[in-house]
Structures are given as C-alpha cells and as structure tokens.
C-alpha positions in Angstrom: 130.7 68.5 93.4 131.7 72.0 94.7 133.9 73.4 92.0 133.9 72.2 88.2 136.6 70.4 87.2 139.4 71.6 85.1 140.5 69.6 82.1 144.0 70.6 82.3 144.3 72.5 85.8 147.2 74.7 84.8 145.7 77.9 86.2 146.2 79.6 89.3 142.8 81.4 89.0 139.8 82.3 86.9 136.1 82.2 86.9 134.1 78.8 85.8 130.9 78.6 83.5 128.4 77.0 83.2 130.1 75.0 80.3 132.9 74.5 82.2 132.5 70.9 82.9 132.8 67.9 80.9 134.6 69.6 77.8 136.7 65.8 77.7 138.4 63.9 75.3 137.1 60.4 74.0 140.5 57.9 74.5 141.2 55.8 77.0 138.9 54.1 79.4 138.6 56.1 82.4 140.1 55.8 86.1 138.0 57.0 89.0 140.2 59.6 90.8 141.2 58.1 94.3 140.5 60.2 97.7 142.6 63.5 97.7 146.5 63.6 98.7 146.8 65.3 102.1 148.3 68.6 101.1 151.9 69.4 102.1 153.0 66.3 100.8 156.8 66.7 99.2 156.5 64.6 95.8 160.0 63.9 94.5 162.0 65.5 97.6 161.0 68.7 96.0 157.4 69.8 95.2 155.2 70.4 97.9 152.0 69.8 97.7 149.4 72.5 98.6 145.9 72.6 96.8 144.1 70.6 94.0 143.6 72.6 91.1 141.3 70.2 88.9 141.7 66.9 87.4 142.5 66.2 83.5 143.5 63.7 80.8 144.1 60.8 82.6 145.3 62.5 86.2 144.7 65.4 89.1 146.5 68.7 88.7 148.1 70.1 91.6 149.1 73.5 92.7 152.7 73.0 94.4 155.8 74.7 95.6 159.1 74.1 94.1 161.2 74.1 97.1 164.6 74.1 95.4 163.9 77.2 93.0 160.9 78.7 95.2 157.8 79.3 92.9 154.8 77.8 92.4 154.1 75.6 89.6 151.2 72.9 88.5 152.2 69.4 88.6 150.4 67.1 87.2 149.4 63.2 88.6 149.0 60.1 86.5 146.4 58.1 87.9 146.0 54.4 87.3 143.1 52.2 87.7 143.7 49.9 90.8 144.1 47.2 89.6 145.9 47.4 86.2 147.4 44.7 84.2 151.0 45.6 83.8 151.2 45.7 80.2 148.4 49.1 80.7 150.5 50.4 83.4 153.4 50.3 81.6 151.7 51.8 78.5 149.9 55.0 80.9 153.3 55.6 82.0 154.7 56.2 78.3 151.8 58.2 77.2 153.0 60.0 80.5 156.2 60.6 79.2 155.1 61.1 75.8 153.1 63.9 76.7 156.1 65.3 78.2 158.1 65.6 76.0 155.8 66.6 73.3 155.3 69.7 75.0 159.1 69.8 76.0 160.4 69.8 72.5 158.4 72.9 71.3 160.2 76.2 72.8 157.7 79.0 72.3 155.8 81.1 74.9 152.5 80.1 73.2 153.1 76.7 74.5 152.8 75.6 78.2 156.4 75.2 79.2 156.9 71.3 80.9 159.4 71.8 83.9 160.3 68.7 84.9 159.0 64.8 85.2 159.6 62.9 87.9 158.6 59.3 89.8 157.5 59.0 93.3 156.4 56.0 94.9 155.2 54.2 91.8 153.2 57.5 90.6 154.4 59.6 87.9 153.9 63.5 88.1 154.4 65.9 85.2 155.8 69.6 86.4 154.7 72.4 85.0 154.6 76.3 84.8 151.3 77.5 86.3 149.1 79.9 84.2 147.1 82.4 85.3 144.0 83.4 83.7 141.4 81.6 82.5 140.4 79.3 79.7 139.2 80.1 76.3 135.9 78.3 76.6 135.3 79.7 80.4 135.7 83.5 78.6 132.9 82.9 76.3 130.9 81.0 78.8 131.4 84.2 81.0 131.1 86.6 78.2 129.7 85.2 75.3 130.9 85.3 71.9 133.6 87.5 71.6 134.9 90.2 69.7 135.7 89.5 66.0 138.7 91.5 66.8 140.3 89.3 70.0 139.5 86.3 68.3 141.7 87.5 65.5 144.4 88.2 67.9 143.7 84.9 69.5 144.1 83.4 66.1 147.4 84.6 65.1 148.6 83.7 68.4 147.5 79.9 68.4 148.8 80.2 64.6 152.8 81.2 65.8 152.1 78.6 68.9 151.3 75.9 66.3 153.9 76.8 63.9 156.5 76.4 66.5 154.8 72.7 67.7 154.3 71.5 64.0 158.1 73.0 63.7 159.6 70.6 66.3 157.5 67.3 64.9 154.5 67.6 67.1 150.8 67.8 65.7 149.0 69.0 68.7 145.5 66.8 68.0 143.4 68.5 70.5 143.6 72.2 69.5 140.1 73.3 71.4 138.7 76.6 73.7 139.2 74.2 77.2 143.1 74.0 76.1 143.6 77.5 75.0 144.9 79.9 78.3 144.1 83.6 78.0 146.6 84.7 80.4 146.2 87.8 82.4 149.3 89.3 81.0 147.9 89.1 77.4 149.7 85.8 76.4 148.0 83.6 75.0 148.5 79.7 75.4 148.3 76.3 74.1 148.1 73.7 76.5 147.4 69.7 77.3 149.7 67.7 74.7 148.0 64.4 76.1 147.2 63.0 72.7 149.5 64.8 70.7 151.5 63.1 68.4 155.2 63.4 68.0 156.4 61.6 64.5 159.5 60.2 66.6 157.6 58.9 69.5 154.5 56.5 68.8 153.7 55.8 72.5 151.8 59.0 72.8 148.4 58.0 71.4 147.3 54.7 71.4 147.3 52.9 68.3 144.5 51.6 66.7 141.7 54.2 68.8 140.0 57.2 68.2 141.0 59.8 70.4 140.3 63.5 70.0 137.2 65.9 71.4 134.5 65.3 68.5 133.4 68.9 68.1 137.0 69.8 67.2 138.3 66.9 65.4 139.2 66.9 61.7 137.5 64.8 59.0 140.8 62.7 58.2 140.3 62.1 62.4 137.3 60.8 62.0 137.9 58.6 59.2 141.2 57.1 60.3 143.3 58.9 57.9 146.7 60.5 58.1 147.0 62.9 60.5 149.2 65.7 60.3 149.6 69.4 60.8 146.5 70.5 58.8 144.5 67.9 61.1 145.6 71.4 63.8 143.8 73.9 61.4 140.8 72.2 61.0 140.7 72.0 64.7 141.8 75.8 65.4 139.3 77.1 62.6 136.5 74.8 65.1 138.0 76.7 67.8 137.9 80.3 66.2 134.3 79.6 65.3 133.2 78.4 68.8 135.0 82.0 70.4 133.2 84.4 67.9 130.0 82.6 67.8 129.7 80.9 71.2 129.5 77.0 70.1 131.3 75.2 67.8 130.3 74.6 64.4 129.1 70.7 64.0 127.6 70.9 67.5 125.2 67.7 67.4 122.9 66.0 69.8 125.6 63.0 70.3 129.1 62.0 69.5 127.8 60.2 65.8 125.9 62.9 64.8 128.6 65.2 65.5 131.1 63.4 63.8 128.8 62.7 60.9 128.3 66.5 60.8 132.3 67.1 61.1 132.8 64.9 58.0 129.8 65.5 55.7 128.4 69.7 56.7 129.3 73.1 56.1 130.1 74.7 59.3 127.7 77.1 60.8 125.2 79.5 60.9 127.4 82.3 60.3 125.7 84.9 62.8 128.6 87.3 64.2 132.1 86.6 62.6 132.0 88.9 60.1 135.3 89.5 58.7 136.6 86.0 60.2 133.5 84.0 58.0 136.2 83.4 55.1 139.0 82.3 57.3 137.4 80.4 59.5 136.0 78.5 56.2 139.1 78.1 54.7 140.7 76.6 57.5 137.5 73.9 57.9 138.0 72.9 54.3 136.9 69.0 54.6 139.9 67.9 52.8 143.4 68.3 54.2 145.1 69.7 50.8 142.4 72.5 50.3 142.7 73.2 54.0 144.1 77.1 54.7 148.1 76.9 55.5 149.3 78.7 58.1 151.1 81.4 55.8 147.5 82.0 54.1 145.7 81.8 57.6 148.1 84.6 59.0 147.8 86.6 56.2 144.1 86.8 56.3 143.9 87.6 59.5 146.6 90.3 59.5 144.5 91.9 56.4 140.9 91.9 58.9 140.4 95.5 60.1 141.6 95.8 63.9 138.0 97.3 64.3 136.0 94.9 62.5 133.2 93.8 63.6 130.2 91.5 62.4 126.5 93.8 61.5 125.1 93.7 65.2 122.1 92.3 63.8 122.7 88.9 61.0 121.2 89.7 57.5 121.1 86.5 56.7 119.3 84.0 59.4 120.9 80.3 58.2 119.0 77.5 59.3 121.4 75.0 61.2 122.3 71.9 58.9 120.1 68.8 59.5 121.2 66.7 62.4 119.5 63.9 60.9 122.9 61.7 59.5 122.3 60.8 55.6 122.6 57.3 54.2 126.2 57.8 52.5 127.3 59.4 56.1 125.9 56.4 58.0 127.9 54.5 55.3 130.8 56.5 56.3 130.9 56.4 59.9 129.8 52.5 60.6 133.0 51.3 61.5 133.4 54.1 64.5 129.8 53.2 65.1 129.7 49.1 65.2 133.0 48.4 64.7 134.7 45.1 65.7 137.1 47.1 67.6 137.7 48.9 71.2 136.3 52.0 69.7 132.7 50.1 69.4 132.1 49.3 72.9 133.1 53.4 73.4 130.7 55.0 70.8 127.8 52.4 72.9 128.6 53.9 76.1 128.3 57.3 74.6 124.7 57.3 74.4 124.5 57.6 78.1 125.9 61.3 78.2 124.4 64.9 77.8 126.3 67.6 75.9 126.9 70.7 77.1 126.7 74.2 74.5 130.3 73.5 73.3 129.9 70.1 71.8 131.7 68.3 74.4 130.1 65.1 76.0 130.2 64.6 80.0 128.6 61.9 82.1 125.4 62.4 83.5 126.1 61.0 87.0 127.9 63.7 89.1 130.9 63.3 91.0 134.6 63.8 89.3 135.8 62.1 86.1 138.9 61.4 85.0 139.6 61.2 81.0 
C-alpha cells in the first residue's frame, strides 16, 4: 500500500506517521473496499470526483468539487459488502444517515461541518467541509509528545466542541487523536460522528454491540453501562494523555488486556504532563459521577500556567501497571470475552492483530481496510 490510510479522510493535506495506520474502531464487520471510482465522476449531478483521500468507518473519503457553489469539499462513500442481506443494507444506510445528522445538529466550528447527503445509483455519499492540516495522532507521531501548553489549548478547544455536541443531544463515543484535526489556521476540530449517539435517533450505533476504539473507551463502555456525556471525558482525558505523553494511558498488548486495564488501572506513568497530571486524572475517574465536568475541566485548565511545562527530566520513574488481567477483572470482562453474542466471535478474531504505539489494533495482512 503506497499511502496510509486515513480513518476519516477529511484533510486536504498533512504528513503521515508511522502510527498513522490502523488507529480503527471495533463495530461492525468489515467490507473490503471495491476497485477505485474513476475520477471525474459527477456523484449526485453535482460533486465531481477528483482524488481519493483515504478510507474510514465503513466507506472511502473523497476529495471533490462542488460544481454548483465551486469549492472543494470531502465527500464521504458508504460501502456495502456485495452481497448484503437487505435487512444490513438497509440498516448501513441509517447509520449513514445517522451519522449525518449527528454531526449536522451540533453548530460549532470545533465540529466538522456536514454539507450535504445525497444518493446515487444505490450508494450513499456524506458531503463535507474539507480540513486542512493534519491529525492529532499524526502530530505526535511526527513530533512526539507535545507541549503541556498546546495540549491545554487543545483541551479547551475539544472541551467547547463537546459542550456544543453534548448541547444538541449527541455524545460523540469516539473522542480520540485520529479524530481530532489541528487545522493549519489554529482551529481545532472534532471529527467522525460514525458511532455517535444521538438520544432521538437509535439507528446510529448498533444495538446490542460494542463499538468504540478500546484505548479510548470509558469503563461504563466497556461494561455495557449507560453511556452519556461523561462516557466523552473519559475519552478526551485518554486523548489529552496520549498528546502529552505520546501513547495512551491503558495501552495493552491486545484488545482484553486493554479493556481490562481501562476498567480496573490507574492511568499512566506520568512522565511529562506536568501541570495537566491532575486534570487529566480527574477526567479518567473510573466512575461516571466522580468523572471531571466540563465546567471543572475548563477551569483547570484555564488556571495551568500558559508556560508550563513538565521537569525535562521525570523525578519519579512509575513502573507501567501489570498487563497481566487479575481474577476479579477476568470476572469482569468474560462476557466481552466469551460471550454468547456477536461481540464474541469479534474479540476471537482480535487475536490475529498487532497494535500499533497508540493502542489501536490493525490487521496484520496489508492492503486497505475498511471499519
């Protein structure tokens, strides 16, 4: 494969790490992509076709012209398994839509802004605005861990993006680096609503699975619990971690063990966020209720210095917690494990993939996935 792929493929430009590929979501099975559409293609009467920019949750990502209003914007392509039983099709198509208009109903700049959705010859495409930039989890992989002082801007600004979202019903469920843009004008953005959940519109997970990227799940996730807008803290206090520290914080050898360290350990070693330590453990609280709101999460991160900075050498080396799971974790997590349900035959198939630094499985095999 030439170029990495791109989970969500909203960018119009950007380098690519190492880490780069296979930051994916577990949900549902996955579709091989079919041979590339001939460029210049008009989808819809009105988007032409000319470049692939990656391929994502469930589709390919396109860069395209709008020919009506004349700029460029990302449109993105459902792609369905060949053949599919109908009653699949029809719900791919819904989680299509509710994607859609999850990220339609929240109007704030520190959301990726959905354009359009429209139907052509069977296929449904999702139109939208076209970052530039790159992704959160491509800067560290270029830079390393950054700045205690950008990843406290970066925080506030994911914090007023998921205000807004939680504001207009939506709980985001897959706050994580590969879906936060660090535009080149500053702005910072949340992106890829595929699994969000919208509390008027059930069609946009699907019921009864686990879905979300393990590294960045919440506990209540994991366990099946209710999931709500503190499930989006727990997740954006995984992601603050990974930015200043350069992985995430329950980074495991597999899926179990990560979600066994998600439920049951104390985030860490603490090597370089300094000033961020306390926020970023207030917002991983295991339970929901004791979980950092977004008023006391902005707050503490207003009060850190805009030149802090962590010691640049630790004075404290923390061993990372054991990876071994314990007997009242394995308790815990046997139903994801050996279930009697769709999620069983997934957590199997798991053990077939390597991880790359950022907790986030991908296949071994080369060649282009589609979650």
């Amino acid at each position: 494969m030439d170029a990495p792929p791109d989970r969500t493929g909203l960018r119009s430009g950007g380098a690519s790490g190492p880490c780069s590929a296979g930051e994916e979501t577990v949900e549902a099975p996955r579709v091989e992509p079919p041979a590339v559409e001939p460029t210049e293609r008009l989808v819809a009467g009105r988007y032409r076709l000319r470049s692939q920019l990656g391929h994502g949750s469930m589709g390919l990502v396109w860069l395209a012209q709008d020919e009506v209003l004349h700029r460029s914007v990302a449109l993105k392509q459902v792609i369905l398994r060949d053949p599919m039983p109908e009653e699949e099709r029809t719900s791919a198509r819904a989680r299509a839509l509710g994607e859609a208009r999850a990220a339609a109903r929240v109007d704030h700049a520190g959301v990726v802004r959905i354009h359009d959705l429209v139907e052509d010859n069977d296929v449904v495409w999702i139109v939208m605005e076209l970052l530039s930039g790159r992704t959160l989890r491509e800067a560290v992989d270029a830079e390393g861990p950054l700045p205690v002082s950008e990843v406290t801007r970066v925080g506030l600004c994911l914090l007023d993006a998921l205000r807004a979202t939680h504001q207009a019903g939506v709980v985001h469920c897959d706050v994580k680096p590969g879906n936060v843009y660090l535009c080149d004008s500053g702005r910072v953005v949340l992106a890829d609503f595929g699994i969000a959940r919208a509390t008027a519109d059930e069609s946009t997970v699907p019921s009864g699975e686990f879905v979300g990227s393990p590294a960045y799940v919440a506990p209540e996730q994991v366990d099946g619990g209710d999931v709500g807008p503190a499930s989006d803290m727990f997740s954006l206090g995984a992601t603050l971690f990974a930015a200043v520290e350069g992985e995430p914080p329950f980074r495991r050898g597999s899926i179990f063990a990560t979600l066994a360290a998600v439920l049951e350990d104390a985030p860490g070693p603490f090597l370089r966020a300094g000033a961020l330590r306390p926020v970023i453990e207030g917002l991983l609280a295991k339970d929901p209720e004791r979980r950092l709101s977004p008023d006391a999460a902005r707050a503490a991160l207003v009060a850190i210095p805009s030149q802090a900075e962590a010691p640049s050498r630790p004075t404290e080396c923390q061993s990372m917690p054991s990876q071994e799971p314990r007997r009242h974790r394995r308790r815990r997590l046997i139903k994801l494990a050996v279930g009697g349900s769709p999620k069983a035959s997934r957590r199997r198939r798991d053990s077939g993939r390597s991880w790359n630094r950022f907790g986030d499985p991908f296949p071994v095999t080369s060649g282009p996935v589609v979650a």
